[in-house]
C-alpha positions as CSV (number, residue, x, y, z in Angstrom):
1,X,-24.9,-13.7,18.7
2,X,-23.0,-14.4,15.1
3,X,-22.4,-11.4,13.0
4,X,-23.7,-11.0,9.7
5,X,-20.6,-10.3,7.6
6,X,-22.7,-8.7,4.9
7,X,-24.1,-5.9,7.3
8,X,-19.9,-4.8,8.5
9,X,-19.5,-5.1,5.1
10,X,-21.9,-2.2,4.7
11,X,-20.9,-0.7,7.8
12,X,-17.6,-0.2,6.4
13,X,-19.0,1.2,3.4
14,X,-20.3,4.1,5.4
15,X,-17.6,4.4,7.5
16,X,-15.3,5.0,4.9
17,X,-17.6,7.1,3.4
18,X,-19.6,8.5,5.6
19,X,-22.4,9.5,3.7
20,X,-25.3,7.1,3.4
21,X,-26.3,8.2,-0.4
22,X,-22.4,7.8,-1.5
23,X,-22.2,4.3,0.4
24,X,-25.4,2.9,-1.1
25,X,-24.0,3.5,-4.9
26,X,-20.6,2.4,-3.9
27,X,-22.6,-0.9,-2.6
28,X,-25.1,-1.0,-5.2
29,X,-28.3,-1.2,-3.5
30,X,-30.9,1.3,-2.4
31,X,-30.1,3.5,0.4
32,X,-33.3,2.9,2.4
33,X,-32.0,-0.9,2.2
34,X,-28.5,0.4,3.8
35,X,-30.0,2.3,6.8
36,X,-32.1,-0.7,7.6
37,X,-29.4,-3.1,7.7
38,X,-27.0,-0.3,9.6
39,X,-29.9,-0.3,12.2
40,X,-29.9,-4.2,12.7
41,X,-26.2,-4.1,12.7
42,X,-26.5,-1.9,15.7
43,X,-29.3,-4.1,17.3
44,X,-26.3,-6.7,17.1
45,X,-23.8,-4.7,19.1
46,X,-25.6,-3.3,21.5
47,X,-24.5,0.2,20.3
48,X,-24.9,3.5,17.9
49,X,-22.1,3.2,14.9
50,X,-23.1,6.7,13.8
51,X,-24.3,9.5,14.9
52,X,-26.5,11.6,12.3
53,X,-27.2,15.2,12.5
54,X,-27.6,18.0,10.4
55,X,-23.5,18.1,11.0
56,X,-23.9,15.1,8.5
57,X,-23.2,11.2,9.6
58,X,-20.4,10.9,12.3
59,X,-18.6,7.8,13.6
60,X,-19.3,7.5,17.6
61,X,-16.7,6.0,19.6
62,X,-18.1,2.6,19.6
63,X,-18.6,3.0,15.6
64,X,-14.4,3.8,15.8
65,X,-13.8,0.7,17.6
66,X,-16.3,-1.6,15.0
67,X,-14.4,0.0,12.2
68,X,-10.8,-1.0,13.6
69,X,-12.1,-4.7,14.2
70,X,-14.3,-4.8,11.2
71,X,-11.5,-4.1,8.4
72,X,-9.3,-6.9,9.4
73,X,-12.3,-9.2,10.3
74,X,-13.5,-8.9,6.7
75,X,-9.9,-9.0,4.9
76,X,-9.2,-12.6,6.9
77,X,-12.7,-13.9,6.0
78,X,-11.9,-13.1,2.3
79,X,-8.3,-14.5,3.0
80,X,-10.0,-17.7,4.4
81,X,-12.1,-18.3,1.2
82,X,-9.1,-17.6,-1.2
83,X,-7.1,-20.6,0.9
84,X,-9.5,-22.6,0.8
85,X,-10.4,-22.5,-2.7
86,X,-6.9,-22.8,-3.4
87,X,-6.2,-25.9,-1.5
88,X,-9.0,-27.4,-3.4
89,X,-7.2,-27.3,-6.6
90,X,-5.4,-30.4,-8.1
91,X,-2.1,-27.9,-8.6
92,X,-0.6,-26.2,-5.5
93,X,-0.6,-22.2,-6.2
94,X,1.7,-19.3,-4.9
95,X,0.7,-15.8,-5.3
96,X,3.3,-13.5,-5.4
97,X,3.1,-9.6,-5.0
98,X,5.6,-7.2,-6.4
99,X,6.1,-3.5,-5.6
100,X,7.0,-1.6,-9.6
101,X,10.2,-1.4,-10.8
102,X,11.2,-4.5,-8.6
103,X,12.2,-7.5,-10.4
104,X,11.4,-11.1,-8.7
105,X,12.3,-12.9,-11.5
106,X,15.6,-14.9,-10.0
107,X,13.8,-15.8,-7.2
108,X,10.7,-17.1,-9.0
109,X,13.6,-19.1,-11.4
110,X,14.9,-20.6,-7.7
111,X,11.9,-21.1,-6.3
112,X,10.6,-23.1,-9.6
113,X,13.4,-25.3,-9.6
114,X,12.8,-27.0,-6.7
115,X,8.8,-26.7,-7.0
116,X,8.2,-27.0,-11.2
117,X,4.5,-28.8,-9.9
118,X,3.5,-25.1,-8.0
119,X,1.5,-22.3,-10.0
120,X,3.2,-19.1,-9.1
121,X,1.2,-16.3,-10.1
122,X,2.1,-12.6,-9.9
123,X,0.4,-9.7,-9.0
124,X,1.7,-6.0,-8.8
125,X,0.8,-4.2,-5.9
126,X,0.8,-0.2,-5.1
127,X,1.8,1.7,-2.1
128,X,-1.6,1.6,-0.8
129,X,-2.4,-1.9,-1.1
130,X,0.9,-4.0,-0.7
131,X,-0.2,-5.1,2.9
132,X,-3.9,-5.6,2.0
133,X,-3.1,-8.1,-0.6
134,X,-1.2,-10.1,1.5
135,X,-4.4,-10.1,4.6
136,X,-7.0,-10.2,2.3
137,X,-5.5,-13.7,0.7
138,X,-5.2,-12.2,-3.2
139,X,-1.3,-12.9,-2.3
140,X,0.8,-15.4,-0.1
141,X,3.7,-13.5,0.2
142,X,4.7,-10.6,-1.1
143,X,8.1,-7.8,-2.3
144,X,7.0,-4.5,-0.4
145,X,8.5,-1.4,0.0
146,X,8.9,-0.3,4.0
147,X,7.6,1.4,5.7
148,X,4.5,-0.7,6.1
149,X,2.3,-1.4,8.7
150,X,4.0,-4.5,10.3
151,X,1.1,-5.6,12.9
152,X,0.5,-9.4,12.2
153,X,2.9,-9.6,9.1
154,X,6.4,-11.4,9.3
155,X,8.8,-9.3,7.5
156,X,12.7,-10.1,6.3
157,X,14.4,-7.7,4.9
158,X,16.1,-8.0,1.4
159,X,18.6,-5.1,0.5
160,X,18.1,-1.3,-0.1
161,X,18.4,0.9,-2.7
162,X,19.2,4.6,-3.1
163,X,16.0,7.0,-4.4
164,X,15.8,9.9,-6.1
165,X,14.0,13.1,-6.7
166,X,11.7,13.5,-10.2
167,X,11.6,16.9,-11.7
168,X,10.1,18.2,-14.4
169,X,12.7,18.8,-16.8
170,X,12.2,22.7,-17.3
171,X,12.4,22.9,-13.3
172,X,15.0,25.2,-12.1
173,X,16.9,23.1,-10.5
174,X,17.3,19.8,-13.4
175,X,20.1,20.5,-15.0
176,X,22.4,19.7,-11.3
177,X,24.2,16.6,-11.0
178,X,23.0,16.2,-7.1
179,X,20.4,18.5,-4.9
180,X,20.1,19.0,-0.8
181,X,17.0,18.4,0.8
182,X,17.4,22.3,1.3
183,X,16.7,22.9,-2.6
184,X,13.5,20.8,-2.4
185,X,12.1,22.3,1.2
186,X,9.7,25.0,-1.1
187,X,8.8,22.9,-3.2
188,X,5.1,20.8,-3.4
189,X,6.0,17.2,-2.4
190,X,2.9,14.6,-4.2
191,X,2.7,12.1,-1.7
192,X,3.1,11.3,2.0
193,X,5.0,13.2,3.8
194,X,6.3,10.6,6.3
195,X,7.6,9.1,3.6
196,X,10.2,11.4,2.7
197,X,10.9,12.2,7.1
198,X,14.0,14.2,5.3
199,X,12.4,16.5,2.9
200,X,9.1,16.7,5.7
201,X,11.3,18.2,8.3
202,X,13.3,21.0,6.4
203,X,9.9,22.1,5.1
204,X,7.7,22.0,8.4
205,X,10.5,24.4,10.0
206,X,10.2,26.6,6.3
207,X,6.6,26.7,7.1
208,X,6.6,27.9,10.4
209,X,5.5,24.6,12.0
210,X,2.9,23.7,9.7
211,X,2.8,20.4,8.0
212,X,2.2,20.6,3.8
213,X,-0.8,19.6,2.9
214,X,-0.5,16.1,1.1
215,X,-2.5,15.2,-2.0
216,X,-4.2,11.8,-2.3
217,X,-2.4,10.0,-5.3
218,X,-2.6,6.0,-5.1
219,X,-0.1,5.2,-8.8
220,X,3.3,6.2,-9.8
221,X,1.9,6.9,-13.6
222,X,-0.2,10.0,-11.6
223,X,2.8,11.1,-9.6
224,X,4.5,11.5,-12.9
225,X,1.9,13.2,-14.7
226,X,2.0,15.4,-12.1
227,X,5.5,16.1,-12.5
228,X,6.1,16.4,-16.1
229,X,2.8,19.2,-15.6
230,X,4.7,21.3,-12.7
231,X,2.4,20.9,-10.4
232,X,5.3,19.2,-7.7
233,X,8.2,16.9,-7.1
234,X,8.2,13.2,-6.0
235,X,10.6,10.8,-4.3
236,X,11.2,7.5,-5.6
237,X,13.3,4.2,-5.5
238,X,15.9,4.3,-8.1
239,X,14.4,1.3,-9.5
240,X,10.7,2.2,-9.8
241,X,12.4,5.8,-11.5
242,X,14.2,3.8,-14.1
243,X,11.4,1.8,-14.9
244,X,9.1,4.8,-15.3
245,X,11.9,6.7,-17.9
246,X,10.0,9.4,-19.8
247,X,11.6,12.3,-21.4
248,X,9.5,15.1,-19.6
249,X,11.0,14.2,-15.9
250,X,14.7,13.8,-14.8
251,X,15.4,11.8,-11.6
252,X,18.7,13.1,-9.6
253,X,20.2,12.0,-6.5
254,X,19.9,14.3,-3.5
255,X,22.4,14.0,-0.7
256,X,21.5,13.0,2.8
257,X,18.1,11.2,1.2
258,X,17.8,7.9,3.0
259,X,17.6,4.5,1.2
260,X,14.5,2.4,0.6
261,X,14.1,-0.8,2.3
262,X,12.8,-3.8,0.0
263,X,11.6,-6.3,2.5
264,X,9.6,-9.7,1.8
265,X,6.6,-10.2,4.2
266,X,3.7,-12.6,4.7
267,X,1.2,-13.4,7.1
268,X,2.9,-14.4,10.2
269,X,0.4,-17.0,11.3
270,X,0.4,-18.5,8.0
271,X,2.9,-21.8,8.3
272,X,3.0,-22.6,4.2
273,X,6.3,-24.8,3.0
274,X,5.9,-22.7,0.0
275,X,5.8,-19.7,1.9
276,X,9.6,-20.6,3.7
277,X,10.9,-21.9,0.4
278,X,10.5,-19.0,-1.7
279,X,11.4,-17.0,1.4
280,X,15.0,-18.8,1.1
281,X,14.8,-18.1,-2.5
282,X,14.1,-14.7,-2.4
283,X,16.9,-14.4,0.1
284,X,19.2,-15.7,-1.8
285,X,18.5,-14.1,-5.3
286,X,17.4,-10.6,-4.1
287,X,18.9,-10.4,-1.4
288,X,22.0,-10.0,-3.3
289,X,20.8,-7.4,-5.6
290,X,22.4,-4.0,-4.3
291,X,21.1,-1.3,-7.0
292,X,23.3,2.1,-6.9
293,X,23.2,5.5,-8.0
């Protein structure tokens, strides 16, 4: 039996959803036309996906598993059309991502002089999509910001950089040269968590044991918004804080606040010459770079 890769496409659409109605919109046909092909998708399997009560629609444990095989599947067949379509071409191409405030320029100028015949395209990336681009194919290698999810990605590291806090510039605390994690631990923190281990731990133990809740923002132009509103603080690279400069936040150093780690990475089972030669490139152009506070 072959799957349909237009029905775990819709799967997935419900998954991440899960609400048949939402789904169908998101997918742009009607949602009679959805459950059908959800229902043959199950005949295929061999299995219930979902489990639909008056609770609402559930994942069952074999729709878990299908939904962990199903995002990858779909992001290498997608990867697999891009490649092809790009070896096609009369002029050899090499997409490269870029995390903001992170300049690639001396390693595109390196790269370039030993390949002037390549395309080399560049597309900026976010937080929440820097290792998509790269399995989905919209990118052959790209500069990401750790940590990332390393599972089937070949990573080398490039150099680290300090990061900062982002106040709003009536805050209490922006007129100090430095801050503690302590000063921060009350405050509403607008992103991960985990990504700031530092400031998560002094304010789990101010809470009692209770994680903070964590808001869902994807772009550093929100975060900032956010910011210069009052609504909380953020954490970002030195880098991505002087790009953003606006006159209603302040970025300040904050003592015992680990570095980020700028790291090149590319599909590991992907065996390109381009791939290795702007990987030297990039190594030795920005891995030289060593911003400071």
């Amino acid at each position: 039996m072959d799957l349909d890769l237009r029905k775990l496409r819709y799967f997935v659409a419900v998954a991440e959803e899960l609400h048949f109605g939402r789904a169908a919109e998101r997918l742009h046909i009607a949602q009679p036309v959805l459950s059908r092909q959800i229902r043959s998708l199950e005949d295929d399997v061999g299995a219930e996906v979902f489990d639909r009560d008056r609770r609402g629609t559930l994942l069952t444990p074999a729709g878990e598993q299908l939904l962990e095989d199903a995002v990858p599947l779909l992001a290498s067949a997608q990867a697999l059309i891009r490649r092809v379509k790009a070896a096609a071409q009369d002029t050899p191409t090499l997409t490269i991502g870029f995390m903001p405030g992170i300049t690639v320029t001396p390693a595109m100028v390196a790269f370039t002089a030993h390949h002037p015949h390549v395309n080399v395209r560049l597309l900026r990336t976010s937080w929440d999509n820097q290792v998509e681009v790269l399995l989905d194919g919209r990118a052959d290698v790209s500069v990401v910001r750790l940590p990332i999810d390393q599972h089937g990605l070949q990573v080398q590291p490039l150099f680290q950089e300090p990061r900062v806090v982002v106040l709003p510039v009536g805050h209490r605390l922006a007129n100090r040269p430095s801050l503690m994690i302590d000063d921060l631990a009350s405050e509403h923190l607008l992103q991960d968590s985990d990504a700031v281990p530092e400031w998560r731990d002094v304010a789990v133990e101010l809470r009692g044991g209770r994680r903070p809740e964590v808001p869902v923002i994807h772009q550093v132009e929100e975060k900032l918004e956010l910011v210069a509103a009052g609504v909380g603080i953020c954490v970002l690279p030195l880098s991505t804080a002087n790009f953003y400069t606006r006159p209603d936040v302040v970025p300040l150093p904050v003592e015992a606040l680990g570095p980020n780690e700028v790291a090149l990475a590319w599909v590991a089972s992907r065996h390109s010459p381009l791939i290795h030669d702007f990987a030297e490139a990039a190594a030795e152009t920005l891995g030289q770079r060593q911003p400071r506070q």
